[in-house]
N, C-alpha and C positions, 0 to 999 in steps of 0.2 A: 504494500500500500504506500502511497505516495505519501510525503509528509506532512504538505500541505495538506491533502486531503484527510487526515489524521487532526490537525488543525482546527479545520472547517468544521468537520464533524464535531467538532465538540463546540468551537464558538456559537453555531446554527444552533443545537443542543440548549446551551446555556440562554443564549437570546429567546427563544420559544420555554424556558422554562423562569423569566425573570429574572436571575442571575446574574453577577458580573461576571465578566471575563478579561483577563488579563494576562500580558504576555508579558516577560522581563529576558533580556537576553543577557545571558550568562557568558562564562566563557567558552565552552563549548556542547553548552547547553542550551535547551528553552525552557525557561518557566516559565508557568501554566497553572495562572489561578482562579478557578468557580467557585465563586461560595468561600467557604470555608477552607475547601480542599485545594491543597498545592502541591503538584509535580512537574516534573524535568523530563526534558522528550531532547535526545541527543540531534544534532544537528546533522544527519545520512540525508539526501535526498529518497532513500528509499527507506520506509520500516518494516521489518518483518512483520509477518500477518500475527506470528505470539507473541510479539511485542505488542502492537497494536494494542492486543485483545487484552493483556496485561494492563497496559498504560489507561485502556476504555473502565473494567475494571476499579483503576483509580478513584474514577468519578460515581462510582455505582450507589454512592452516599449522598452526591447532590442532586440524582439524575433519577435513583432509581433502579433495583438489580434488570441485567442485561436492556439496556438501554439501545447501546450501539447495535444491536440485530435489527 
């Protein structure tokens, strides 16, 4: 899955679910803040599809379990 599209997914997500979203660049990371919840999504243009799922996951506290399906 593409990064951006990893991204999108979640900012689209947050904006349909009233949430903030917020991105901070790191050094060879991105942070990635909805809500409460804060993670780091490494800078590949490509991410593994179990990263992804991993990373989606993350958010399953502000979003809701299996959201990203």
């Amino acid at each position: 899955m593409k990064r951006k599209a990893v991204l999108k997914k979640i900012r689209d997500q947050a904006k349909e679910a009233g949430l903030e979203y917020a991105e901070t660049e790191l050094t060879n990371h991105t942070g990635i803040t909805v809500g409460r919840t804060r993670s780091t999504l490494g800078r590949h243009s490509e991410i593994d599809d179990l990263t992804a799922r991993k990373f989606f996951e993350q958010f399953s506290a502000e979003f809701g379990k299996g959201w990203w399906r």
